[in-house]
C-alpha positions as CSV (number, residue, x, y, z in Angstrom):
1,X,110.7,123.8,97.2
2,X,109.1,120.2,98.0
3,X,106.1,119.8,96.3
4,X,106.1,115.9,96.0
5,X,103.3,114.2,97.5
6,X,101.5,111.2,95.2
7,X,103.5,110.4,92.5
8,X,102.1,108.8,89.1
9,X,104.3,106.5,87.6
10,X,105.1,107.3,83.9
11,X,106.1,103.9,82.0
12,X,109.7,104.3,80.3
13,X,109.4,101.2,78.5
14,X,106.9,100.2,75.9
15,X,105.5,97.4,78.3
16,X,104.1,99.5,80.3
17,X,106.7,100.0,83.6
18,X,109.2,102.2,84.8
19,X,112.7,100.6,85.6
20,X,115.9,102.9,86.1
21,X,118.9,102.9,87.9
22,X,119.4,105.8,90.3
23,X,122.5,107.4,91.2
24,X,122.6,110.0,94.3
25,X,126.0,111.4,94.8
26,X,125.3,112.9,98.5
27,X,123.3,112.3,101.3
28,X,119.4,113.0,100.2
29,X,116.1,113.1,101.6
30,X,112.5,112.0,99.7
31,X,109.8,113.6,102.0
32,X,106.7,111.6,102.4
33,X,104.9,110.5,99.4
34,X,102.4,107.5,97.8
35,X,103.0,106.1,94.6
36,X,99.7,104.1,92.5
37,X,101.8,101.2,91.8
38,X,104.2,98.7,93.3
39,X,107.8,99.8,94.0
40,X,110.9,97.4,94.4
41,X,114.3,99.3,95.3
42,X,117.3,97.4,95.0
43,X,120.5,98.9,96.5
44,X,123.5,98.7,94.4
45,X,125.9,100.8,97.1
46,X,124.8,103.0,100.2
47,X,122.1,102.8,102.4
48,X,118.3,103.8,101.9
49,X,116.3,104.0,104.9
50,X,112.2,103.9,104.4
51,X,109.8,105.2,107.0
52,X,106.7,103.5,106.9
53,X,103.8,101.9,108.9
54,X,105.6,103.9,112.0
55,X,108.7,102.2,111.5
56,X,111.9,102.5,110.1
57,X,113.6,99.8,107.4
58,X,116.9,100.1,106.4
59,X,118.3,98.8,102.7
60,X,121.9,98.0,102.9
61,X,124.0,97.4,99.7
62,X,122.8,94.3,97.8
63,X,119.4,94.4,99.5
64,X,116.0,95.2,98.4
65,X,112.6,96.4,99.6
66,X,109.1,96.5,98.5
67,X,106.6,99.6,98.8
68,X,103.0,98.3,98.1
69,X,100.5,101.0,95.9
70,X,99.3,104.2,98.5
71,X,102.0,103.6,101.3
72,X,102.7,106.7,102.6
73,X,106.5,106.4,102.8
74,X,109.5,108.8,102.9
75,X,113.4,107.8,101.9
76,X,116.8,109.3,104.0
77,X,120.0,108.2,102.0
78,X,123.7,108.1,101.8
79,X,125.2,108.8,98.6
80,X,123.8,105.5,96.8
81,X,123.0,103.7,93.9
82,X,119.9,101.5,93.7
83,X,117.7,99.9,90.5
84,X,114.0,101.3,91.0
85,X,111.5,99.2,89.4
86,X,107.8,100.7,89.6
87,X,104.7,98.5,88.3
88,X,101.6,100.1,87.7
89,X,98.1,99.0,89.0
90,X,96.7,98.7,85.8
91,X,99.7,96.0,84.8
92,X,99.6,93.8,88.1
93,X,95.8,93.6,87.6
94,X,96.4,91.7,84.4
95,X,98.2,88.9,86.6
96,X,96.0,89.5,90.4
97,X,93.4,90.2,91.6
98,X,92.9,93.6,93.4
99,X,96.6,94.8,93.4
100,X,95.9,98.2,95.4
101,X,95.2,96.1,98.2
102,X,98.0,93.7,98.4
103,X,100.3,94.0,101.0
104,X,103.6,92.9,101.5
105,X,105.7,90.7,103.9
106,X,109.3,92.2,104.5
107,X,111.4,88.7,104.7
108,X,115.2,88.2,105.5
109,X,117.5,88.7,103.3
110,X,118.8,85.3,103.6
111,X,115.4,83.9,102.6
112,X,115.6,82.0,99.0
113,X,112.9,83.8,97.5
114,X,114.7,87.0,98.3
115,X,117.5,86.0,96.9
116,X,116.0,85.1,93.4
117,X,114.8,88.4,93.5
118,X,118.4,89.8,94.1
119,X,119.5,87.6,91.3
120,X,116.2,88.6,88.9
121,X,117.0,92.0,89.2
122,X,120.4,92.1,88.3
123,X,119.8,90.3,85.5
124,X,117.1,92.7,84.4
125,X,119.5,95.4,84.7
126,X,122.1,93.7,82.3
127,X,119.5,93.1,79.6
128,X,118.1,96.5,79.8
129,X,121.6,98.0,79.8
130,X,122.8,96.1,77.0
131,X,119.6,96.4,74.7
132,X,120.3,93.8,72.6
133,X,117.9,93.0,69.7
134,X,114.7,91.5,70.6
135,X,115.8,92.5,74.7
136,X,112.1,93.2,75.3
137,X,111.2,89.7,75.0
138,X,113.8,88.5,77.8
139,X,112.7,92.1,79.8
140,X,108.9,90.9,79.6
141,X,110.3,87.0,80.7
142,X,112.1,88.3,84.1
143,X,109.9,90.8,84.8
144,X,106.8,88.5,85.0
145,X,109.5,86.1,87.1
146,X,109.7,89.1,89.5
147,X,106.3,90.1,89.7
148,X,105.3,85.9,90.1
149,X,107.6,85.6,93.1
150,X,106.7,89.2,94.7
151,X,102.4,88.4,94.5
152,X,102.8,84.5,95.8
153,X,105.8,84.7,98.2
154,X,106.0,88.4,99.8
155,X,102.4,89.2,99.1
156,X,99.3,88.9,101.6
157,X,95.7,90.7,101.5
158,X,95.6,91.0,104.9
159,X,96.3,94.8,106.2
160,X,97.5,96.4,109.5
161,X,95.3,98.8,111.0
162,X,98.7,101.4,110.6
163,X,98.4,101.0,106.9
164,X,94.3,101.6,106.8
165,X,94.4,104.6,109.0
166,X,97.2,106.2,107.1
167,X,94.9,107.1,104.0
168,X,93.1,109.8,106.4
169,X,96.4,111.9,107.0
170,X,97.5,112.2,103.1
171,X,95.9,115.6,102.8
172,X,97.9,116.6,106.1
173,X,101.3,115.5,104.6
174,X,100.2,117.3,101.3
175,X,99.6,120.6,103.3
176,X,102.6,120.7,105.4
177,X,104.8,119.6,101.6
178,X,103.6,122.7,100.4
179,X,103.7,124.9,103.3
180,X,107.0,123.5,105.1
181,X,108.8,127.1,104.9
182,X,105.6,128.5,106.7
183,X,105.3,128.8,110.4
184,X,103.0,126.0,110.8
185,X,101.5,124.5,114.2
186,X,100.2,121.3,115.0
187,X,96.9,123.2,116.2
188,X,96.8,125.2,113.1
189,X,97.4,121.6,111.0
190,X,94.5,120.1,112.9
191,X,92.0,122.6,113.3
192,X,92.4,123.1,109.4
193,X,91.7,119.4,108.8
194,X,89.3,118.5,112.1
195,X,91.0,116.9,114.7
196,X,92.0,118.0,118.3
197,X,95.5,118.7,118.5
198,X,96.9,115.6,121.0
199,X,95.0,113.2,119.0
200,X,96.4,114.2,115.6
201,X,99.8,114.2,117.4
202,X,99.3,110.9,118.4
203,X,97.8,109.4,115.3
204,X,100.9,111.4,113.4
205,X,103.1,109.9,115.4
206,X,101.5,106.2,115.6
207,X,101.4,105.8,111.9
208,X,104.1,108.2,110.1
209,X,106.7,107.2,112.8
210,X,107.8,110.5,113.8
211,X,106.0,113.6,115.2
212,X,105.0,116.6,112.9
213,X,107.6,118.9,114.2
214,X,110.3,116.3,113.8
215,X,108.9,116.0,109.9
216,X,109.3,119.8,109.5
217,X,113.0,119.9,110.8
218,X,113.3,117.0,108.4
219,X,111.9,118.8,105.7
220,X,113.9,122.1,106.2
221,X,116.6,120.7,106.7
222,X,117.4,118.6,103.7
223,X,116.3,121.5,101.6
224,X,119.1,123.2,103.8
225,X,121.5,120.7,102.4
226,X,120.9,121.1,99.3
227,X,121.3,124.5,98.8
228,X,124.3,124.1,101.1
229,X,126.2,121.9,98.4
230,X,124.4,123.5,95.0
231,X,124.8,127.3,96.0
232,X,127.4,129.7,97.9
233,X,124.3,132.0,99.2
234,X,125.1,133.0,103.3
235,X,124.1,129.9,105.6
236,X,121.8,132.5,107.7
237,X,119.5,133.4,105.0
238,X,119.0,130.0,103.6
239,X,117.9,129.0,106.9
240,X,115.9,132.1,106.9
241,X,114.5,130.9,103.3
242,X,113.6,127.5,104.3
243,X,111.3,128.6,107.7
244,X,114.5,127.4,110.0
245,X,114.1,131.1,112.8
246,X,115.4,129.3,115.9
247,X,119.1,128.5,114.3
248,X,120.7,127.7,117.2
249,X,118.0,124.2,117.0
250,X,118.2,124.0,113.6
251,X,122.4,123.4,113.9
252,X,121.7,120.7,116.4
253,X,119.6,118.5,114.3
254,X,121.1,119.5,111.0
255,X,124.3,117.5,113.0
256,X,122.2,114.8,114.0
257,X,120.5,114.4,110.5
258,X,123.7,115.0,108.5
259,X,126.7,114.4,110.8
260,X,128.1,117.7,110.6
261,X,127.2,121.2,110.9
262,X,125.7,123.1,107.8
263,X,129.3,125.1,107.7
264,X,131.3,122.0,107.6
265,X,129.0,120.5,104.6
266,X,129.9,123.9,102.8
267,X,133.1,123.8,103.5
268,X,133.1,120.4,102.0
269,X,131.3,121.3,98.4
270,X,133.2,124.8,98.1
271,X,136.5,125.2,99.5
C-alpha cells in the first residue's frame, strides 16, 4: 500500500548526502511526495516523467532535472536507470543562503551549464563506483562543482504563485496516500479539510496538474501493476483490493496508463 508522502533524506555517505544509482526494470509509478532537500535525477536509459507546478517534464536518456526542497512532485517511468543525487537543507545552507526557498530554472539541454552538469555527474558516478583510496576527497571536489553551478546558474529566489499555494494541499495528498483503496469523494476530501468542493477541484487541478479522480485511477492503478507482475492472484480481486469497483473504467485507463490491458501485462510476467 502507498504510504509515501514527505520523504527525509538519510545520507549514505559520510559527507552528509545521499547519491545512488537506481535501476527500475518495468514501468513504475512514484505517487506524489516532497522531499527536505534538493534532488537532481539524471537518466542513464528510459524516460522519467515529473508532475509538478501543474505541468508535466519529461527526462529522456542522458538528461537531468532538478526538484527544489517541498515540491510536491510525483514520477511515471519506463523501465530506467537514472543517478539520484539528494542534498540536504542543512548541507546547501553551509554554501547559500535560505536553500528551502530556492527555486529552480529548468534550462535546455543544449545549454553549457547543463551540460557540465551531465559531465559532473558521470564523473561522480565513476569515482563513487570505483572507491578508490582517498575517493571522498574527489566526491567532496565534484560535488561542490555541482552544487556551485546548480545555486548560481539554475537557481532563482523568486517563486511562482503554483509553487506557494501548493504547501496548503500537502495534508490532502497525505489523506488520499493513505486512503487511496477507500471510496473517497472530492466532497468528502474537502469538507474534511475546508474547502467547497469546485474550488478544491480547481485549485487541485491548477497546481498538482491533474484532477483528484485522475490521481486516484493513477494511484490504483500502478498498485494494480505491480501486483500484476509480482503475484499470480485473479485480476478481479486485485482490482477489488486496490478500490478499482467500476472495472470496465479501470481497463480503459489501465491501457492508457500502461499500453496494454492488465491481462496482457500478466500474460507478459507469467506465461
Amino acid at each position: 500500500m502507498v504510504r509515501q508522502h514527505h520523504e527525509n533524506v538519510i545520507s549514505n555517505l559520510e559527507m552528509g548526502v545521499r547519491f545512488y544509482e537506481s535501476v527500475v526494470e518495468t514501468n513504475g509509478y512514484v505517487p506524489f511526495h516532497w522531499h527536505s532537500s534538493i534532488e537532481l535525477i539524471y537518466v542513464m536509459s528510459g524516460q522519467l516523467i515529473f508532475k509538478f507546478d501543474g505541468e508535466a517534464h519529461v527526462v529522456q536518456a542522458q538528461q537531468f532535472i532538478v526538484i527544489p526542497s517541498g515540491v510536491v512532485h510525483d514520477v511515471t517511468s519506463t523501465a530506467n536507470k537514472a543517478l539520484v543525487l539528494q542534498i540536504p537543507l542543512d548541507f546547501m545552507a553551509q554554501y547559500c543562503d535560505d536553500p528551502a526557498n530556492l527555486n529552480m530554472i529548468l534550462k535546455a539541454p543544449t545549454d553549457e551549464s547543463y551540460q557540465k552538469i551531465v559531465g559532473l555527474l558521470n564523473e561522480l558516478n565513476q569515482i563513487n563506483t570505483r572507491q578508490k583510496a582517498g575517493y571522498l576527497f574527489d566526491f567532496g571536489i565534484i560535488l561542490l562543482m555541482i552544487l556551485k553551478t546548480v545555486v548560481l546558474k539554475f537557481g532563482t529566489a523568486e517563486s511562482t504563485k503554483i509553487r506557494q499555494d501548493t504547501s496548503g494541499l500537502k495534508d490532502i495528498i497525505t489523506e488520499i496516500n493513505r486512503h487511496y483503496t477507500e471510496p473517497l469523494r472530492v466532497s468528502q476530501l474537502a469538507r474534511k479539510f475546508g474547502y467547497n468542493p469546485s474550488y478544491l477541484s480547481r485549485l487541485f487541478k491548477q497546481q498538482i496538474g491533474i484532477t483528484i479522480v485522475e490521481y486516484l485511477y493513477e494511484l490504483r492503478l500502478s498498485e494494480l501493476y505491480q501486483d500484476l507482475i509480482k503475484t499470480t492472484l485473479p485480476i478481479k480481486g486485485l482490482m477489488q483490493k486496490h478500490g478499482l469497483t467500476n472495472e470496465r473504467t479501470a481497463r480503459e485507463m489501465f491501457k492508457k496508463m500502461y499500453g496494454d490491458l492488465p491481462k496482457q501485462v500478466r500474460l507478459k510476467y507469467h506465461r
